[in-house]
Backbone bond lengths (Angstrom), bond angles and torsions (degrees), N, CA, C in turn:
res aa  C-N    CA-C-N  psi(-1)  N-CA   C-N-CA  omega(-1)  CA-C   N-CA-C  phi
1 X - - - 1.456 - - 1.517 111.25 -
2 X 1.222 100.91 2.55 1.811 92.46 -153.32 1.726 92.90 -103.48
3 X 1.567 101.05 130.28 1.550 109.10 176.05 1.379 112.28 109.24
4 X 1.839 106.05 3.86 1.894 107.75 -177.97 1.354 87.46 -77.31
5 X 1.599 107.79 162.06 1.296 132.40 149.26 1.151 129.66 -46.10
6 X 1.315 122.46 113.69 1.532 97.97 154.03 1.857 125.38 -125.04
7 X 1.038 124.80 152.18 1.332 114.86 -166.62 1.514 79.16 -113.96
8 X 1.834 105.91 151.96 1.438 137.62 -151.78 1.590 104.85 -165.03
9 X 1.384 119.75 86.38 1.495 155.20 -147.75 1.343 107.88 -108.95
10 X 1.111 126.54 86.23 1.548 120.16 175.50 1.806 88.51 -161.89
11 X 1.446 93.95 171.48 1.627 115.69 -168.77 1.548 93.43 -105.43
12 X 1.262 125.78 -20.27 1.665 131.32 178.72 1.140 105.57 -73.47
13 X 1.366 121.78 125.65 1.197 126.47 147.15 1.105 143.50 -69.96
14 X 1.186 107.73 -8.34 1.518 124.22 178.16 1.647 104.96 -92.73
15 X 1.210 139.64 -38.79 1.493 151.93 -143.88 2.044 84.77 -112.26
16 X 1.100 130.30 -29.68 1.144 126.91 168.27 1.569 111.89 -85.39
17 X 1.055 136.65 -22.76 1.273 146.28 -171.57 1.712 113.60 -82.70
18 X 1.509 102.59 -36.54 1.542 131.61 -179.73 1.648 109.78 -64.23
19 X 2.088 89.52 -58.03 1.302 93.53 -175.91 1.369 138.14 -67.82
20 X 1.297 96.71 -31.55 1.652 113.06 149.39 0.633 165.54 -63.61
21 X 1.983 116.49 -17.84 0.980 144.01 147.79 1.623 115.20 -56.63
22 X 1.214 110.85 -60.89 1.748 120.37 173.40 1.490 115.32 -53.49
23 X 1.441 120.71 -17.68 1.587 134.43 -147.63 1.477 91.55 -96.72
24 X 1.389 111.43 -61.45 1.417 138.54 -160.38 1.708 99.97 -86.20
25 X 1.375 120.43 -21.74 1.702 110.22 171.72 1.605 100.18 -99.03
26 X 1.500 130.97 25.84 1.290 118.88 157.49 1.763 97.42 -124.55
27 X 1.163 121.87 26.87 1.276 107.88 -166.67 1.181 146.93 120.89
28 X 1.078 101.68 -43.16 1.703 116.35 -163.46 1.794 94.27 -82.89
29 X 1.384 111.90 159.94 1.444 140.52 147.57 1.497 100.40 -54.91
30 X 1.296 107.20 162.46 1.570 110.39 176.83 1.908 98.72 -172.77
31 X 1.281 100.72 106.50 1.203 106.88 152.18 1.742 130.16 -120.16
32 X 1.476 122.57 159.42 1.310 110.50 -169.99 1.374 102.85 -120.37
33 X 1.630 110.05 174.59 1.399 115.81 164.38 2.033 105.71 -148.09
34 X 1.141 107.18 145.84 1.362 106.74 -160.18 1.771 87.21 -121.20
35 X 1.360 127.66 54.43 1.418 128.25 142.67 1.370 105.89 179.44
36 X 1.760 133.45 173.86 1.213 112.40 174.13 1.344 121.03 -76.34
37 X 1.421 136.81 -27.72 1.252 133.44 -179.81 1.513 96.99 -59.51
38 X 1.119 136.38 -28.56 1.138 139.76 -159.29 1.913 119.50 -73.75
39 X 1.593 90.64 -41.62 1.166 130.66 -175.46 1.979 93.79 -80.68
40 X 0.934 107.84 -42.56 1.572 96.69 169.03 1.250 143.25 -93.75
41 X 1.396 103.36 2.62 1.230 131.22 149.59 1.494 119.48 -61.59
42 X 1.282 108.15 -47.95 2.055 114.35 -166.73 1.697 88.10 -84.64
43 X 1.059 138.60 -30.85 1.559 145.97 -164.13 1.940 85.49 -60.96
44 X 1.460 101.05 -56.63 1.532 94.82 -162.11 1.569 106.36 -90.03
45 X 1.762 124.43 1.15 1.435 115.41 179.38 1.482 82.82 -98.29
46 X 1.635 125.62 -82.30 1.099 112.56 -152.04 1.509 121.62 -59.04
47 X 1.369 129.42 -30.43 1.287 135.18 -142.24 1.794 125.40 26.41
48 X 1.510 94.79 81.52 1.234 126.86 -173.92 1.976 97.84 -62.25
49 X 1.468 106.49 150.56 1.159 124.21 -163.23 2.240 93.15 -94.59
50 X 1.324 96.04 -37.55 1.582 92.57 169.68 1.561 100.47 -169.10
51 X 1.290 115.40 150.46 1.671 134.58 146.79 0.981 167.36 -144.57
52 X 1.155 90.11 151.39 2.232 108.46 -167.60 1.458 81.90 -51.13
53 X 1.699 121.04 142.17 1.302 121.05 158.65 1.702 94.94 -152.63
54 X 1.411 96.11 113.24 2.052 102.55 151.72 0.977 107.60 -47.06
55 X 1.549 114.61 165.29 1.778 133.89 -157.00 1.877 90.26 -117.09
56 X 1.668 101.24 -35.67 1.747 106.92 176.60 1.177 109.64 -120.50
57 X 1.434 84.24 103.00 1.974 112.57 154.48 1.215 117.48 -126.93
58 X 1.431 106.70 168.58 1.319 115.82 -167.14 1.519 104.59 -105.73
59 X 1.910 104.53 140.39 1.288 114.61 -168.24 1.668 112.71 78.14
60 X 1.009 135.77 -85.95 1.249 137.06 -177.59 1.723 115.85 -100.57
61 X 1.560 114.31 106.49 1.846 85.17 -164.16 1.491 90.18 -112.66
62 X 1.570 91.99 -179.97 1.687 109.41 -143.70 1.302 108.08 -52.85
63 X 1.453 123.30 -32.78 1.799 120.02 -172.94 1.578 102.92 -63.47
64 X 1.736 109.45 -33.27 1.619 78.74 178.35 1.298 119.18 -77.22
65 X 1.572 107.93 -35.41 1.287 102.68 178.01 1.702 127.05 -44.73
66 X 1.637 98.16 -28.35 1.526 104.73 179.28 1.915 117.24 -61.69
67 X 1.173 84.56 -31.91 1.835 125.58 -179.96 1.523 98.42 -44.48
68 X 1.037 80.69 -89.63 1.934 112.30 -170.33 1.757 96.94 -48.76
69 X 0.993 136.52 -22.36 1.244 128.07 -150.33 1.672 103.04 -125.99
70 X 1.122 128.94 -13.49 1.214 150.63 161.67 1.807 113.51 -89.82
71 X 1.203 111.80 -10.10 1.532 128.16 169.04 1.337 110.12 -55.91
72 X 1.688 119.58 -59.65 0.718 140.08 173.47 1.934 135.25 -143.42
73 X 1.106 99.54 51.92 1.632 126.89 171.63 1.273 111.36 -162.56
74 X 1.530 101.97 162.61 1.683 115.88 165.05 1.563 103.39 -123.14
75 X 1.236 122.43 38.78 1.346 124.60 160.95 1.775 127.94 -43.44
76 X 0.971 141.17 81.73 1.590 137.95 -133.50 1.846 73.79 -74.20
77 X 1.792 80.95 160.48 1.454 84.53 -172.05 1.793 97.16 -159.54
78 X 1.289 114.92 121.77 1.693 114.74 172.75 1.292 83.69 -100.88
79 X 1.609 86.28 159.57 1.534 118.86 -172.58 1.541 98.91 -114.79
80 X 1.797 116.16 -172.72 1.283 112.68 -165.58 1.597 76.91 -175.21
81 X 1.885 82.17 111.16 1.742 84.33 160.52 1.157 96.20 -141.16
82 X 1.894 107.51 151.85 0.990 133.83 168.45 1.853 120.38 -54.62
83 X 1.432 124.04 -27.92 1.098 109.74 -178.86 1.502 109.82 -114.54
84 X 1.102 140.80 158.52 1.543 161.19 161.07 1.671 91.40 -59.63
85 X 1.375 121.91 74.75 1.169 115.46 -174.75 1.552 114.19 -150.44
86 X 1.533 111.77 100.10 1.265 124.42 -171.47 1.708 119.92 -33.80
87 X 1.615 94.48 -57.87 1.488 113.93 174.02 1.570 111.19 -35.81
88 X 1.718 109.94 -60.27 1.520 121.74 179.07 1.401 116.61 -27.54
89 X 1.534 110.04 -52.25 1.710 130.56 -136.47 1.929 85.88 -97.66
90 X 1.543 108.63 -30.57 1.053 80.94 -152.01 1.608 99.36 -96.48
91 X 0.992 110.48 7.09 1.846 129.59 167.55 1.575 91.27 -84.44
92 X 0.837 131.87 -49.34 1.524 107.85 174.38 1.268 141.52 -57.41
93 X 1.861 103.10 -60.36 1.140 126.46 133.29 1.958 106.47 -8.52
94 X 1.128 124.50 -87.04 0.859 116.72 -168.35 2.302 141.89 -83.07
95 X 1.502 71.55 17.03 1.679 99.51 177.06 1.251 97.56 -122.22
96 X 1.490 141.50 8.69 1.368 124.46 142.94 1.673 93.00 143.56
97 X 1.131 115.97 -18.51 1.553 99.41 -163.25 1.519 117.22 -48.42
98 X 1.549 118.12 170.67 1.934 100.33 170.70 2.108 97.62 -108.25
99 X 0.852 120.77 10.74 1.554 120.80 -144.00 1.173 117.47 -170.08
100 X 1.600 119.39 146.55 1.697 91.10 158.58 1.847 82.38 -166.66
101 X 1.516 94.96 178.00 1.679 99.70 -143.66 1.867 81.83 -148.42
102 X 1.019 119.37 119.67 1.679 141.72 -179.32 1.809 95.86 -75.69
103 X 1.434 107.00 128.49 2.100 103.54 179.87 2.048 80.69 -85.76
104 X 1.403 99.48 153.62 1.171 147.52 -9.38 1.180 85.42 -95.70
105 X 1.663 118.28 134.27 1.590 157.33 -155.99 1.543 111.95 -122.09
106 X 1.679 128.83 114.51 0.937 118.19 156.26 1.453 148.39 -41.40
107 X 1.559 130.91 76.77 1.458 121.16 -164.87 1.446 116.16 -5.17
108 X 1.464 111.09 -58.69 1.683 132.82 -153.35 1.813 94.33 -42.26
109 X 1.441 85.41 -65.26 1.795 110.79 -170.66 1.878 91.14 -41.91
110 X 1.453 105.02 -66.95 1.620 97.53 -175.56 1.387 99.97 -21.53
111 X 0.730 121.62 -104.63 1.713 152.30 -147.42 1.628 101.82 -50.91
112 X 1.552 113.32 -13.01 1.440 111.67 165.23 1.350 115.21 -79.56
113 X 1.544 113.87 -40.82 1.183 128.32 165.09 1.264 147.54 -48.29
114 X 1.219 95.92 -50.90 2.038 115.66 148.93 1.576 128.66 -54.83
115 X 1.347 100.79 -18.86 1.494 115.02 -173.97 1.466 103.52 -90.29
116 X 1.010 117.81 -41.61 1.362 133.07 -167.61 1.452 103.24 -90.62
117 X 1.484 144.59 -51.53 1.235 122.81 165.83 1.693 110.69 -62.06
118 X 1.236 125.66 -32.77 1.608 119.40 177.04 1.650 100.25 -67.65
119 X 1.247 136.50 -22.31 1.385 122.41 -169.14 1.768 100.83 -93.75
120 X 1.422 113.55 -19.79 1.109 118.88 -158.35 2.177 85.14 -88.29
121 X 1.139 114.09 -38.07 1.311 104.63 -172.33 1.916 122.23 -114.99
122 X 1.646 73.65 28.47 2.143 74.43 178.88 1.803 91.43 -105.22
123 X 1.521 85.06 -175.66 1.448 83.25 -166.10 1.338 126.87 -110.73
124 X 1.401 99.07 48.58 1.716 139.13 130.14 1.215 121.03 -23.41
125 X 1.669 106.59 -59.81 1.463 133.37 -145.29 1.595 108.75 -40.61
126 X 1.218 97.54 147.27 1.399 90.66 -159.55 1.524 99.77 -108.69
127 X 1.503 126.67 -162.90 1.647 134.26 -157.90 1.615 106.97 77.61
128 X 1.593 118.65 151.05 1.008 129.12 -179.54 1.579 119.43 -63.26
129 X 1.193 126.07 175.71 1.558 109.34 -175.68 1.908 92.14 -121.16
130 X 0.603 124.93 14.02 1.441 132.46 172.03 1.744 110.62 -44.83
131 X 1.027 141.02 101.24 1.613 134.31 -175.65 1.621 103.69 -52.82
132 X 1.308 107.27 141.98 1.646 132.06 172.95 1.712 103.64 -89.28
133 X 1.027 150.84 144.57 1.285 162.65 -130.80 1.649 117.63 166.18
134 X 1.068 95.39 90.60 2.054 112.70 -161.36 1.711 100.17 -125.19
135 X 1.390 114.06 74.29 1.692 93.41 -172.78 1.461 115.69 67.42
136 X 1.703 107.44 -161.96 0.987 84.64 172.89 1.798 131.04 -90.66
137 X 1.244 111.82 46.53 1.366 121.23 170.82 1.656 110.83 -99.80
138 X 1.639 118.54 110.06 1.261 126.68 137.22 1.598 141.68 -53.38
139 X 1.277 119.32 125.34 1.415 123.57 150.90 0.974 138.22 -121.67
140 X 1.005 129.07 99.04 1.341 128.21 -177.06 1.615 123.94 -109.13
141 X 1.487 106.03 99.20 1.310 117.92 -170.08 1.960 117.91 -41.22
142 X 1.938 103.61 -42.08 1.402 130.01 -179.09 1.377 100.44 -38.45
143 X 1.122 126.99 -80.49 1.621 142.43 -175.84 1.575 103.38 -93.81
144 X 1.232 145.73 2.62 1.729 122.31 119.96 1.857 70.37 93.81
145 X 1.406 122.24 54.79 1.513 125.97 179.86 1.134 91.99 -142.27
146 X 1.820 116.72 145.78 1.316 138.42 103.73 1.095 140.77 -91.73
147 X 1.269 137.01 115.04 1.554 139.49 133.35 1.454 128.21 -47.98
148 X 1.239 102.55 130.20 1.654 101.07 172.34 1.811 106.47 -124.68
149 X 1.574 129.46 125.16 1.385 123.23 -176.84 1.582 94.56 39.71
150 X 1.295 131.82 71.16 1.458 143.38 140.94 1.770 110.56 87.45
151 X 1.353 100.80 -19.73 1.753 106.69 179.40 1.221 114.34 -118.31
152 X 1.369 90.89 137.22 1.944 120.74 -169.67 1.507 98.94 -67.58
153 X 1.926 101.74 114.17 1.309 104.46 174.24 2.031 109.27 -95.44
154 X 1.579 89.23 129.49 1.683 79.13 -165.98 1.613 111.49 -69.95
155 X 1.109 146.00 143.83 1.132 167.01 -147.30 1.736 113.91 -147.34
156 X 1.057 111.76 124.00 1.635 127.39 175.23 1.828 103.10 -76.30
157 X 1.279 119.70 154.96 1.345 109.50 166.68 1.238 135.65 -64.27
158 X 1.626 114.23 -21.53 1.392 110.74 164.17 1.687 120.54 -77.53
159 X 1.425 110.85 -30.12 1.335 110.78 178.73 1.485 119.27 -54.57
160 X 1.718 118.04 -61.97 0.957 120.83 165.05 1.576 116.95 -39.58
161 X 1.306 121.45 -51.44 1.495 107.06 -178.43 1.315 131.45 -67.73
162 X 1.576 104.67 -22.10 1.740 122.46 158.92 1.844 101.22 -54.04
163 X 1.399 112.53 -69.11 1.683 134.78 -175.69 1.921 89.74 -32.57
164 X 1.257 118.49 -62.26 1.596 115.01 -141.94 1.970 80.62 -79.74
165 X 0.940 129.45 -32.08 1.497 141.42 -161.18 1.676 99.33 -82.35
166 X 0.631 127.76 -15.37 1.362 130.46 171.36 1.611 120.26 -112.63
167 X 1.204 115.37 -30.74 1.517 122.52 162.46 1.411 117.71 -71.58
168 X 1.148 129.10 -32.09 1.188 144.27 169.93 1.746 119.24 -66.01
169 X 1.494 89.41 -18.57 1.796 82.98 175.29 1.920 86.15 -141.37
170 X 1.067 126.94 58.24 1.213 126.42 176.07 1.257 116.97 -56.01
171 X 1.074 141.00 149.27 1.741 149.26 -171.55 1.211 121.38 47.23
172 X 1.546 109.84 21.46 1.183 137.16 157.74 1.516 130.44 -85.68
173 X 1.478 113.82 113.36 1.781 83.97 170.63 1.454 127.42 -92.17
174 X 1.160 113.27 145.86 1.570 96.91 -172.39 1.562 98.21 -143.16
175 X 1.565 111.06 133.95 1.393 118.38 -160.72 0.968 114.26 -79.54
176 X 2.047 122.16 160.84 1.271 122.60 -171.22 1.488 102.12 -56.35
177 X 1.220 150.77 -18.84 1.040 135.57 -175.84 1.645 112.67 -68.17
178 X 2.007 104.03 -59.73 1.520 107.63 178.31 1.620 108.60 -52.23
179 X 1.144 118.17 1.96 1.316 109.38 -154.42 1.932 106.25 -105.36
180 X 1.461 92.09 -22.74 1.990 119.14 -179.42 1.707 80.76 -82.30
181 X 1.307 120.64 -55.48 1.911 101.61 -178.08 1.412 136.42 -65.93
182 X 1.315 83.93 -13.74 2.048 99.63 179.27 1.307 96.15 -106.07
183 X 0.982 129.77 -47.62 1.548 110.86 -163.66 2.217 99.05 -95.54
184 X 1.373 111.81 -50.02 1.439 84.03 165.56 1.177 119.98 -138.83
185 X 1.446 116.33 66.45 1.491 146.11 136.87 1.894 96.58 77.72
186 X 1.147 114.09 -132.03 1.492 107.35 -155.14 1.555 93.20 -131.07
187 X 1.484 114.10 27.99 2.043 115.06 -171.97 1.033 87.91 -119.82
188 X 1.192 134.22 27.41 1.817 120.32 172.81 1.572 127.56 -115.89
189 X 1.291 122.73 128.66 1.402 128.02 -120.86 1.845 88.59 -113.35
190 X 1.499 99.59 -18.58 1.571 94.88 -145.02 1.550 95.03 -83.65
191 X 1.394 119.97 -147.61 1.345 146.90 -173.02 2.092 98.46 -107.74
192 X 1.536 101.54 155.39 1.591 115.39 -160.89 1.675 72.60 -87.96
193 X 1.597 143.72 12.48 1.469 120.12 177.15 1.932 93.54 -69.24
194 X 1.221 119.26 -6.61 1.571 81.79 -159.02 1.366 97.38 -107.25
195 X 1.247 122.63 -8.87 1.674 122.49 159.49 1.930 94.99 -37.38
196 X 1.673 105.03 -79.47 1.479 118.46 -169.49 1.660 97.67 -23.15
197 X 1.899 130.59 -75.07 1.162 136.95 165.44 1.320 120.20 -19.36
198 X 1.090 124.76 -65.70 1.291 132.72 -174.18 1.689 106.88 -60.93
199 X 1.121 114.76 -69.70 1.559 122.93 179.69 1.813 103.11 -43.68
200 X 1.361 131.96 -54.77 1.072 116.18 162.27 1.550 131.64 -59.69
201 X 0.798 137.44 9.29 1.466 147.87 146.76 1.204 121.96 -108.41
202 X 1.068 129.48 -2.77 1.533 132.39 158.49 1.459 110.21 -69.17
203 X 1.747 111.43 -47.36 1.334 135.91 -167.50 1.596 100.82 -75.81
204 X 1.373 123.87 -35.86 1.344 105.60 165.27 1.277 120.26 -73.88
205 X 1.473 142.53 -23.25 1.293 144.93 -155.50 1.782 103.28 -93.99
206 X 1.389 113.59 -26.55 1.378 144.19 166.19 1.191 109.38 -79.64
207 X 1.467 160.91 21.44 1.030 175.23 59.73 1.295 113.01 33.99
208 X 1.503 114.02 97.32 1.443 99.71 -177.75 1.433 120.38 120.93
209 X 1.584 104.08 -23.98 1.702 118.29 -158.37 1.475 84.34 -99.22
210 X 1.710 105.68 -160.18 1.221 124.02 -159.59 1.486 101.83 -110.80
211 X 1.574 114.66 -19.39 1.468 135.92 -175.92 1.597 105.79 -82.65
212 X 1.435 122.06 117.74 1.175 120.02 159.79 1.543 115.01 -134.93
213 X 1.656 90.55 141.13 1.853 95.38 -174.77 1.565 104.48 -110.30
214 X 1.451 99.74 113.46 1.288 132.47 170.36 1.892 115.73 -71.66
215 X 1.410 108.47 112.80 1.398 122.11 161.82 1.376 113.44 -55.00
216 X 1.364 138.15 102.55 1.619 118.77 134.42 1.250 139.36 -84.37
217 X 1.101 131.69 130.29 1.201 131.52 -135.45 1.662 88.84 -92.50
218 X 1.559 111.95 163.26 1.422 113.23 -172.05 1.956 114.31 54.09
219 X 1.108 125.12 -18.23 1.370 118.36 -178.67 1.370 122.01 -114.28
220 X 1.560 113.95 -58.96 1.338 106.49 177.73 1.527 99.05 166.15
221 X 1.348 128.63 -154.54 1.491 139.07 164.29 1.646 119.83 -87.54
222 X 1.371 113.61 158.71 1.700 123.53 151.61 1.256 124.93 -145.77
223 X 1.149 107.14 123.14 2.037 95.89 170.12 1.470 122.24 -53.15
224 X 1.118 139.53 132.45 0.954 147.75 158.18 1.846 134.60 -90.22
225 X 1.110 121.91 101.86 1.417 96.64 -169.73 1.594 114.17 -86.82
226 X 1.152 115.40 144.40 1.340 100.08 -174.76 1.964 102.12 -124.02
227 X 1.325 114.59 98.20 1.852 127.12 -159.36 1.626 91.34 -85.42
C-alpha cells in the first residue's frame, strides 16, 4: 500500500496541511487541490489511488465533484463535511461517496480510513473467485463482472460486494450490520445508513432481473430469486 496517492481537497489550509502531514508520515503520496475544478484537474494528472474531498468549495463544490467523478470512475472517495448533518452524508452517500468523516476530524481516524477503503478495494480483495450463476444473472468475482440476460450491468465496488454478499446467502436475512462485515469487512467507521443507500441503488440497477432484495422490517435484507 505504501506510496499510493492520495488526493486531499479542501480550500483550508490548515485541514490540508494536517492531512498530509499524517498521510505522508505513514506512507502514502499526498497531493492537494484547493477548489473542485482543481480537484479535477489532479484526478486526471495524478490519478490518485483515493480522495479526501470537502462537500464546501469554491466554484465547483464537492457533490458535484462527487457527481462528475462517479460519471465515469469508481475512484473510492471520503467526503468531509463541516456539519454533523445526516442530510449532508446521506447526499453523499448517495452520489457515490464510500465514507465520510465530520470537520473537526481526528488525523489518526483519517489514515485508518484510507487504509481500509484502499485494503477493501486493492487487489487483495478477498471472497472466492468461483462464478455466481442466478438465471440469467452472472457473477463473476475473477473479472469483478456482472451480466444480466447477456449485458454487463455496471456495478461500483461496494455494490458488487453488497450483490456477491447477498447472493451468497440468498433467502437469508442478514442484518445491516452482517451486511457492513460481508460486504465491507470490519474497517468501517460509519453508520449501517449506508448499507440502507447502497441496497437502494443496487435495487435500481437490478431492476428487471430475476434477483430481488426484499426489506424486513425490524431485521435487515434477503435476496430473493425470483426463476
Amino acid at each position: 500500500m505504501s506510496g499510493e496517492i492520495v488526493l486531499v481537497v479542501d480550500d483550508e489550509a490548515n485541514i490540508r496541511d494536517l492531512a498530509q502531514m499524517y498521510l505522508e508520515k505513514e506512507g502514502f503520496q499526498v497531493v492537494t487541490a484547493v477548489s473542485g475544478q482543481h480537484a479535477l484537474d489532479q484526478i486526471r494528472q495524478q490519478r490518485p489511488s483515493l480522495m479526501v474531498l470537502d462537500l464546501m468549495l469554491p466554484g465547483i463544490d464537492g457533490w458535484e465533484v462527487c457527481r462528475r467523478v462517479r460519471a465515469n470512475s469508481d475512484l473510492p472517495i471520503i467526503m468531509l463535511t463541516a456539519r454533523d448533518d445526516d442530510v449532508d452524508k446521506i447526499i453523499g452517500l448517495e452520489l457515490g461517496a464510500d465514507d465520510y468523516l465530520t470537520k473537526p476530524f481526528n488525523p489518526r481516524e483519517l489514515v485508518a480510513r484510507v487504509r481500509a477503503i484502499l485494503r477493501r478495494s486493492g487487489p487483495g480483495i478477498r471472497h472466492e473467485t468461483a462464478r455466481r450463476v442466478l438465471g440469467d444473472v452472472i457473477i463473476d468475482p475473477a473479472r469483478h463482472e456482472v451480466t444480466m440476460a447477456g449485458s454487463q450491468l455496471l456495478l461500483r465496488t461496494r455494490e458488487f460486494e453488497l450483490l456477491l454478499a447477498l447472493v451468497d446467502h440468498a433467502g437469508l436475512v442478514l442484518s445491516r450490520e452482517q451486511l457492513l462485515d460481508l460486504a465491507w469487512e470490519h474497517d468501517y467507521y460509519g453508520t449501517t445508513r449506508t448499507v440502507d443507500v447502497h441496497v437502494a441503488q443496487l435495487r435500481e440497477k437490478l431492476a428487471g432481473s430475476i434477483l430481488q432484495i426484499e426489506t424486513v422490517w425490524g431485521k435487515g435484507y434477503k435476496l430473493v430469486v425470483n426463476e
